[in-house]
VMD Tcl script that draws the C-alpha trace (Angstrom):
set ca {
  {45.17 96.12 111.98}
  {44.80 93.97 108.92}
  {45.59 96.98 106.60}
  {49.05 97.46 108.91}
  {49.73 93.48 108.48}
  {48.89 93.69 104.38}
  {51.78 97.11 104.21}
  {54.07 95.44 106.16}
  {53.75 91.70 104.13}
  {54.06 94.23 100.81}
  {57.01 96.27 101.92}
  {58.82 92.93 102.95}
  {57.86 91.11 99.34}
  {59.01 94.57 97.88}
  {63.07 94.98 99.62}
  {64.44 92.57 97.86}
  {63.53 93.87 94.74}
  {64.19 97.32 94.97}
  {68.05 96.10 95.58}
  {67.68 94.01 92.37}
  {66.19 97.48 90.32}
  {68.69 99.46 91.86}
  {71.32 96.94 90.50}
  {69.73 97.21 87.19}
  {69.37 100.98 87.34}
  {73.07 101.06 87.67}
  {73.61 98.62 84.50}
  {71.44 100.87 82.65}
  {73.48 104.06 83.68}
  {76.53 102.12 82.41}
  {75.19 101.53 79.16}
  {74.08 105.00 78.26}
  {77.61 106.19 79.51}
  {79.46 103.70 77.09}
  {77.24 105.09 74.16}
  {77.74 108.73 75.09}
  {81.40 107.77 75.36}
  {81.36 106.38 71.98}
  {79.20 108.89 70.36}
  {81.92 111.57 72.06}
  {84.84 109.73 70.41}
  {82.73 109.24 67.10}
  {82.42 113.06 66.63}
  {85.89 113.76 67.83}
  {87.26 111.41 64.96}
  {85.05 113.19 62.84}
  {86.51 116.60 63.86}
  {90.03 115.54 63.78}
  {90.26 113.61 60.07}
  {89.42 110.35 61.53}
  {93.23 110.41 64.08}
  {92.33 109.05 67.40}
  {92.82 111.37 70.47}
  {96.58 110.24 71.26}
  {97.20 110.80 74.70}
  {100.92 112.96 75.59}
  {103.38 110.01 76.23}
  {104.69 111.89 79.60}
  {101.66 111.58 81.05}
  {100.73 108.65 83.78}
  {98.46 106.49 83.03}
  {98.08 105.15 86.86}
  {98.92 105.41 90.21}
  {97.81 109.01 92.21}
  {98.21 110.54 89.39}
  {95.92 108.71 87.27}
  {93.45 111.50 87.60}
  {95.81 113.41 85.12}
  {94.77 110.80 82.57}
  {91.46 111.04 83.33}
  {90.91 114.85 83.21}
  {92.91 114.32 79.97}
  {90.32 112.10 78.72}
  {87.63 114.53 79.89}
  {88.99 117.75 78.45}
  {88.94 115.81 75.24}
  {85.74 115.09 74.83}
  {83.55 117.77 77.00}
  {83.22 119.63 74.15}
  {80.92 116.39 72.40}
  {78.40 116.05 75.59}
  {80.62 113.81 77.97}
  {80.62 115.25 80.87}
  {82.22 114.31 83.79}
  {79.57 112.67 85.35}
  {79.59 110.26 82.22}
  {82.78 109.05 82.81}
  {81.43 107.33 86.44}
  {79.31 104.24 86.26}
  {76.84 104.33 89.03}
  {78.04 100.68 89.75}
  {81.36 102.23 91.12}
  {80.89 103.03 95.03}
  {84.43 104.69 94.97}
  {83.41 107.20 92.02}
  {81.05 108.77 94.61}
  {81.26 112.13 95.37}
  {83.88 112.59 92.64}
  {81.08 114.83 89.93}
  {81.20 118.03 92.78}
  {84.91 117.90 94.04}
  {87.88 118.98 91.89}
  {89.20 115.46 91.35}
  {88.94 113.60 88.04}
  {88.39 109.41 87.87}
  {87.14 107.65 85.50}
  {85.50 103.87 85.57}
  {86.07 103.38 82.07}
  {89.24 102.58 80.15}
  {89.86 103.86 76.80}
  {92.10 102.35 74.21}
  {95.34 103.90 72.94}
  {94.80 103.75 68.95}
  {97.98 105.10 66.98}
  {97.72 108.44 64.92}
  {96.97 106.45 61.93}
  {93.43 107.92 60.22}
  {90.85 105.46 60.78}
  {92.73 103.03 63.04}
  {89.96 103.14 65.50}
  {88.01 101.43 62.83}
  {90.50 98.71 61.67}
  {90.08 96.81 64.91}
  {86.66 95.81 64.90}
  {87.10 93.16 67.65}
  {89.13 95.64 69.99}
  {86.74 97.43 72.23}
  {86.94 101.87 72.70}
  {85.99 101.80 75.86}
  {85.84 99.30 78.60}
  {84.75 99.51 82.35}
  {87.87 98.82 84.75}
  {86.30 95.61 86.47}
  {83.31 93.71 87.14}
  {81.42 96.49 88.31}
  {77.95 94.94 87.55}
  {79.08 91.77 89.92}
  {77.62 87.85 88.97}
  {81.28 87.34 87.30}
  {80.69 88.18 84.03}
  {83.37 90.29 83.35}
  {83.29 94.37 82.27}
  {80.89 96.01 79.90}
  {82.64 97.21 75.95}
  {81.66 99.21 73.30}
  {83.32 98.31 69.93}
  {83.81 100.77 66.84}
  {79.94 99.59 65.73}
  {78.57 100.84 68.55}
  {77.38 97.60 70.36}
  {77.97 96.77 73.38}
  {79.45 93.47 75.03}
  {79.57 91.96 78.47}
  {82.43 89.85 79.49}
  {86.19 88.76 78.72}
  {85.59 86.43 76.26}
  {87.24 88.19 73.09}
  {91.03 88.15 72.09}
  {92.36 91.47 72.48}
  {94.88 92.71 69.86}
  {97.74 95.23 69.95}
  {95.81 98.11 68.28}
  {99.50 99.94 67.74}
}
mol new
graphics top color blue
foreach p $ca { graphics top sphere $p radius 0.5 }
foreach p [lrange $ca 0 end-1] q [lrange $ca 1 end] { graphics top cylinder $p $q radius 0.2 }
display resetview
């Protein structure tokens, strides 16, 4: 009986922090997506004489058919190791299901640099890739990774018109 009461006192002290580890599992899974999103777009630039991927002009950027601009995103850089799965933070309950079905979403925002060489470069202040919200919760704004490769929490830069 005592051994029963000593589980059951553990597993209650325990709940509460398997939500917190799961939370942090999630921020974890974020941050390895932003660097395998960066690392993607570093080697594309490389490929393509340092021109950012510019995205066709006709194509929506939200709405139903934001998906379009999202598989865009995808077929761009699948062939540098980000899969599909790494555009979906784990923080995202509506990207669930999305890896197995024929539907593309991503949680993360890219910016739109012009076709000049090196312009991803010029803004070092202007993040690659954001997340689209405050996934992680606690209000502190979405995670960034900037041309340097480090990563930022939060809205509290100035954003500039990269074009």
């Amino acid at each position: 009986m005592i051994v029963i009461v000593i589980i059951a006192l553990i597993a209650t002290l325990t709940f509460p922090f398997m939500g917190w580890m799961r939370a942090k599992a999630a921020y974890a899974g974020c941050i390895s997506n932003l660097t395998a999103l960066h690392g993607g777009l570093s080697s594309y630039l490389g490929d393509h004489e340092m021109i950012w991927p510019q995205v066709p002009p006709k194509l929506p950027r939200s709405g139903d058919k934001g998906d379009m601009l999202a598989k865009w995103w995808h077929d761009q850089l699948e062939p540098y190791g980000c899969s599909k799965s790494t555009w979906l933070c784990k923080g995202d309950d509506g990207a669930q299901g999305i890896i197995e079905s024929e539907t593309y979403y991503s949680t993360y925002t890219v910016t739109e640099f012009d076709e000049q060489p090196n312009r991803a470069y010029q803004w070092t202040r202007q993040p690659w890739v954001m997340e689209s919200g405050d996934l992680h919760g606690k209000g502190k704004g979405p995670n960034m990774i900037f041309p340097d490769g480090h990563i930022e929490r939060g809205m509290s830069i100035m954003f500039m018109n990269p074009k």
